[in-house]
N, C-alpha and C positions, 0 to 999 in steps of 0.2 A: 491868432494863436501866438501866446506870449513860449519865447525858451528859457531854458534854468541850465547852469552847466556849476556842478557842486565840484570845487577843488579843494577843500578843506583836507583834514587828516594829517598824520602825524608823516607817512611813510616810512612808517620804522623797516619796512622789508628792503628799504631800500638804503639805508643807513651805510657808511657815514657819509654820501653825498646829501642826504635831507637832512642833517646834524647843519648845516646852513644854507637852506634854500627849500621850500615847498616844491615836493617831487611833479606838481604839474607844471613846472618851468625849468625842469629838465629835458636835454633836447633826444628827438624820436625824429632820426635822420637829418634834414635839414634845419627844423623848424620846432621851437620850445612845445611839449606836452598838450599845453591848453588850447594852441591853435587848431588843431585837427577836432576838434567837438566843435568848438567853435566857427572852423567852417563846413562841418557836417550841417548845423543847424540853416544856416547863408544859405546854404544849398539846399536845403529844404523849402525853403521858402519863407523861413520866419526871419524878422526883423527887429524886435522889439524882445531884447537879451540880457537877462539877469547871470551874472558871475556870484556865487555864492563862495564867498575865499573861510577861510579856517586855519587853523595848525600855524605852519612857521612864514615866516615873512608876508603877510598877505596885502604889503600897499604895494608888493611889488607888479602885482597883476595892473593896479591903476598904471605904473611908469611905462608895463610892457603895451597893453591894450589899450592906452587911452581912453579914447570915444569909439572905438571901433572900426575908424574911419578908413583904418585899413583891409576891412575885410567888408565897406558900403554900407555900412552902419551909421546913421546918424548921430543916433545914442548909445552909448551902454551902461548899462546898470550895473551897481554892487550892494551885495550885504553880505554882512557877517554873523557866522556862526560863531559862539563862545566858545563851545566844546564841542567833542568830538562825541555826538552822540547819534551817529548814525544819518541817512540817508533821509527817509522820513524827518529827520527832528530837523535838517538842515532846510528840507521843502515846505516846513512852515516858516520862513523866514521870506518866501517869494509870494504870501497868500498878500499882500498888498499891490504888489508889481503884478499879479497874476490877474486881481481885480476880475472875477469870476468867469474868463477867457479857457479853452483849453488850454493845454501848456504838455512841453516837451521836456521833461527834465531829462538831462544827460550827465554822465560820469566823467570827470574831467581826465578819467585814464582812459577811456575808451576810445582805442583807437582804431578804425575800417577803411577798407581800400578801396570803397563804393558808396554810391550814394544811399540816402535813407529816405531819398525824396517820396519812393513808389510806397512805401509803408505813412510814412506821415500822412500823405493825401488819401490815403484809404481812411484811417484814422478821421479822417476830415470829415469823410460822407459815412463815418459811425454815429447815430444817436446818439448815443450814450454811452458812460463807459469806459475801459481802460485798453490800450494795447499793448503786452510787450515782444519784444523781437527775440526770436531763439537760433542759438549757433550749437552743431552738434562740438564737443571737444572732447580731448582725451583727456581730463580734469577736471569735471566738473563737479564735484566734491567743494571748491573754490570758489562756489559762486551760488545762487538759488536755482534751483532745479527745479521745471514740472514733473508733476508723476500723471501719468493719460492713463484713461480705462482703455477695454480692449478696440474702440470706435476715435480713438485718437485725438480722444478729447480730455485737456484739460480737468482734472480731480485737486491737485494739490498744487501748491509752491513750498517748498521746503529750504531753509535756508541755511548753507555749507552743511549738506547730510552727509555724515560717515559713511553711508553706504546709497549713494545716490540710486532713488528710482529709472533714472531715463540719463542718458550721455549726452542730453542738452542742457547748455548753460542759458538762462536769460541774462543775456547782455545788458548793461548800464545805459539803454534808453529806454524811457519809459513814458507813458503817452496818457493823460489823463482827462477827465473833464471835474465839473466845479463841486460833485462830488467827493472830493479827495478831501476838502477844506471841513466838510462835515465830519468825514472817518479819524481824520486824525489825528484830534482830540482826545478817541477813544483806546488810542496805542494805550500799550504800556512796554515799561521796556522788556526786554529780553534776557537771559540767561546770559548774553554778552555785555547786558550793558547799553545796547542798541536800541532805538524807535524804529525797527525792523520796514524795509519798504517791500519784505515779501508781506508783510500783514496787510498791507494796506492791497495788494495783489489779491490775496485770500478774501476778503471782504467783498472786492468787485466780483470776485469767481461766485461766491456765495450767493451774488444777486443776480448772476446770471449776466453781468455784464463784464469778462474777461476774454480779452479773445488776442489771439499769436498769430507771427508769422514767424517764418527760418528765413533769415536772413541768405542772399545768394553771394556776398563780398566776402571777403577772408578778413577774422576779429581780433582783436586781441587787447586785453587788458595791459596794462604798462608798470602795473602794482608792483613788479617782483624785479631782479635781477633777470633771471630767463625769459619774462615774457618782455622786458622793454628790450632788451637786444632783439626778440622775436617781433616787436613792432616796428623795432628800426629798419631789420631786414625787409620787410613788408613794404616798408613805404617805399625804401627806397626801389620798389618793384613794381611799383602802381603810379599811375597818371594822378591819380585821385587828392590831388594837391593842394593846399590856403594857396591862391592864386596871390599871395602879398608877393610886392615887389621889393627890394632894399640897393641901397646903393651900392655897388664893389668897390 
């Protein structure tokens, strides 16, 4: 199982510290943005980890991460996004590295104070298909939303709805198989401008191959002024650490 961890983007919500620096090298308690996906993914159990950089500074992820080595990594991978054209448009840049493996793609804001180990390896003994992970929040307007019939099942994914169906967010890990390299050719963009990765959610639903868990660790995205102070606090409250060591 190959990982993907998309850091591109402007960060204009977080402006003017991303006016010089990509906000996934921004630090979230001890430790710069990117590390915590990164060792979400270590922890899972995957090894073989594509960094898909974008937006402002992006050789700086090579200087910070090297080869990985500090997180047991032999390798690590990079590509670049050109533009900012969404989550989807960036996941077609890993169909080479992915080489028809499942794959784990993650948000490089997304940050948890628990592992995702128990959801991956479910994923693992899935056939087919796609998994994503949901957190209920008080904001979920901010992020794609399922809407469930009355049997609590999965109908829609709707993406930043004004008036959300349900007060769960899907969080920025998303769990796919070699299916994904066929649909995503058939995006088009969105009303933002976007290659929408709820569409490509909708597809898998459509075929009867989408299926969730609720996450049981405390989430939080890092996009904003309130929520990265709300991850900083978080972390620093959780064992759930990049075991990297550094000199004093």
């Amino acid at each position: 199982m190959k990982g993907i961890i998309v850091v591109g983007g402007l960060g204009t919500r977080l402006q003017p510290m991303t006016l010089v620096t990509n906000k996934h090298l921004l630090p979230v308690w001890r430790f710069p943005m990117v590390f915590y996906p990164l060792h979400s993914l270590v922890d899972a159990g995957i090894r073989d980890i594509m960094i898909i950089t974008g937006g402002n500074r992006p050789g700086n992820f090579l200087e910070l991460l090297r080869d990985g080595a500090d997180f047991g990594l032999e390798h690590l991978y990079f590509s670049y996004q050109s533009e900012p054209k969404g989550i989807a448009d960036a996941l077609r840049r890993a169909e080479h590295f992915v080489a028809g493996e499942p794959c784990v793609l993650m948000l490089g804001d997304n940050i948890l104070s628990g592992s995702v180990k128990q959801y991956v390896d479910s994923f693992r003994r899935q056939e087919a298909g796609m998994k994503i992970l949901l957190k209920e929040v008080p904001d979920p307007q901010r992020f794609g939303v399922p809407q469930f019939d009355d049997d609590g099942n999965i109908v829609r994914v709707i993406e930043k709805p004004a008036e959300p169906p349900s007060p769960f967010a899907i969080i920025g890990v998303y769990m796919m198989d070699a299916q994904v390299w066929d649909i995503l050719p058939t995006l088009t963009l969105s009303d933002r401008g976007q290659y929408e990765i709820t569409d490509v959610q909708n597809v898998y639903l459509e075929r009867g191959q989408l299926t969730h868990d609720v996450i049981d660790c405390e989430w939080s995205d890092a996009g904003t002024p309130e929520s990265l102070y709300r991850s900083t606090r978080m972390m620093h409250e959780t064992d759930f650490l990049p075991p990297v060591e550094f000199q004093e």
